[in-house]
C-alpha positions in Angstrom: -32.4 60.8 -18.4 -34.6 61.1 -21.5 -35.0 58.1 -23.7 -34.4 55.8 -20.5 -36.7 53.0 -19.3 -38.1 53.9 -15.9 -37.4 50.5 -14.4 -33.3 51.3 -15.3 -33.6 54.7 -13.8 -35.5 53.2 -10.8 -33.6 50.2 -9.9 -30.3 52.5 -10.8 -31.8 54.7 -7.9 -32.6 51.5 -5.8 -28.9 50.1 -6.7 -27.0 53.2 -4.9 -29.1 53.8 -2.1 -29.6 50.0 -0.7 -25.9 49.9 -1.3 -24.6 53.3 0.3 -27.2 53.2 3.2 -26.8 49.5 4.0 -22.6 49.9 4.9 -23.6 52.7 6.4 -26.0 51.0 8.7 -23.0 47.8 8.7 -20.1 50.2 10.0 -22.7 51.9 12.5 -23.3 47.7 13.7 -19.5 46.9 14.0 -18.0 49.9 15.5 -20.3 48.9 18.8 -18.4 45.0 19.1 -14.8 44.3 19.1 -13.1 43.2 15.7 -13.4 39.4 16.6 -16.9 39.3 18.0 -19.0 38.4 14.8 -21.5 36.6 16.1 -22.3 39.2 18.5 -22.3 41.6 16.0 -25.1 39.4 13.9 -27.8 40.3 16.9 -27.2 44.4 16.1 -29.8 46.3 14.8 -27.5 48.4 12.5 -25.7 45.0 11.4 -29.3 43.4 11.2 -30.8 46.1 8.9 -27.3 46.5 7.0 -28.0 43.3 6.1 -31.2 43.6 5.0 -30.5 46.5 3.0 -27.7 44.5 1.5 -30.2 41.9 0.2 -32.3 44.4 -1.3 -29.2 45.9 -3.5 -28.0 42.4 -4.9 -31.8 41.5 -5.9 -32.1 44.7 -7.7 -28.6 44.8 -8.8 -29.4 41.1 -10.5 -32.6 42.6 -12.1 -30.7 45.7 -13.7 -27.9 43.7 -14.9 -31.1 41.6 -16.8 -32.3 45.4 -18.2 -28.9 46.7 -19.0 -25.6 46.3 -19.9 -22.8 45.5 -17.6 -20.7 48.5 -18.8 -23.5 51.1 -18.5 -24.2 49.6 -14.9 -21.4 49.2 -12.7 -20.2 52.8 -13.8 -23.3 54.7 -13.1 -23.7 52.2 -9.9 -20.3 53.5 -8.8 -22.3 56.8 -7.8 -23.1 54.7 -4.5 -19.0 55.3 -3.6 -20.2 59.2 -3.8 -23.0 58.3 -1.2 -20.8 56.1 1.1 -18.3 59.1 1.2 -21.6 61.5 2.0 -22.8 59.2 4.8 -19.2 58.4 6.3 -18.5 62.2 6.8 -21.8 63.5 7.6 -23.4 60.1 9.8 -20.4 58.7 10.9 -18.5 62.1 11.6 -15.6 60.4 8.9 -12.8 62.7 8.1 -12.7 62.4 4.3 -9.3 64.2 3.2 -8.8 66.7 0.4 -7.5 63.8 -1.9 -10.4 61.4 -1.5 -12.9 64.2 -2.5 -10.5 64.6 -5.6 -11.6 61.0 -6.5 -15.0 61.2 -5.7 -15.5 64.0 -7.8 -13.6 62.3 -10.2 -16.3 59.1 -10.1 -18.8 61.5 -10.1 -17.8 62.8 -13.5 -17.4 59.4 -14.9 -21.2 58.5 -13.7 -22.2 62.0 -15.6 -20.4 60.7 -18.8 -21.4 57.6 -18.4 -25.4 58.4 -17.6 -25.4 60.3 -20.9 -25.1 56.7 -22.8 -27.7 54.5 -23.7 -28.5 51.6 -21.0 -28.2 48.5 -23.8 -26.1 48.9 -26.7 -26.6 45.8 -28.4 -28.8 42.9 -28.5 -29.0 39.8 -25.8 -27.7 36.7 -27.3 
């Protein structure tokens, strides 16, 4: 991504990963407890670090929605739907069908046409 500031391209990286990783690590946690035991669920180690991970992706997506512009972020966030997709077939053993890789390929261009913008296009008022 030439022209870009590397704190964009890094929280953008930091942005995907917290948030693909971290349901990951959340639908690992709840698939051990029944659907009404939350409070159970909280003392997980996959629910715990989920979590966690969680945290981490709202603090940096606050900071890169303070470096960039709403409509350059959410789109090239959306790449983390890609990751969840990865994670659920390959981690979780997911069956993702023919039409959901149709859409995800379909985000995945949108990111591409998206990541070719700049990451502010006007000034902060």
């Amino acid at each position: 991504m030439p022209g870009r500031p590397r704190q964009v391209v890094a929280l953008s990286i930091a942005v995907i990963v917290l948030n693909a990783v971290g349901n990951c690590c959340l639908s690992l946690g709840m698939r051990s407890h029944p659907a009404t035991d939350f409070v159970g669920a909280m003392t997980n180690p996959w629910v715990i670090a989920g979590i966690v991970l969680l945290i981490g992706w709202l603090a940096s997506q606050l900071a890169l929605l303070s470096w960039a512009d709403l409509t350059y972020v959410l789109p090239i966030t959306a790449v983390s739907f890609v990751g969840s997709a990865v994670l659920g077939a390959v981690v979780l053993h997911e069956h993702v069908t023919g039409p959901r890789w149709a859409g995800i390929a379909l985000i995945a261009a949108g990111v591409v046409i998206v990541g070719r913008t700049r990451p502010r296009t006007g000034p902060v008022r």
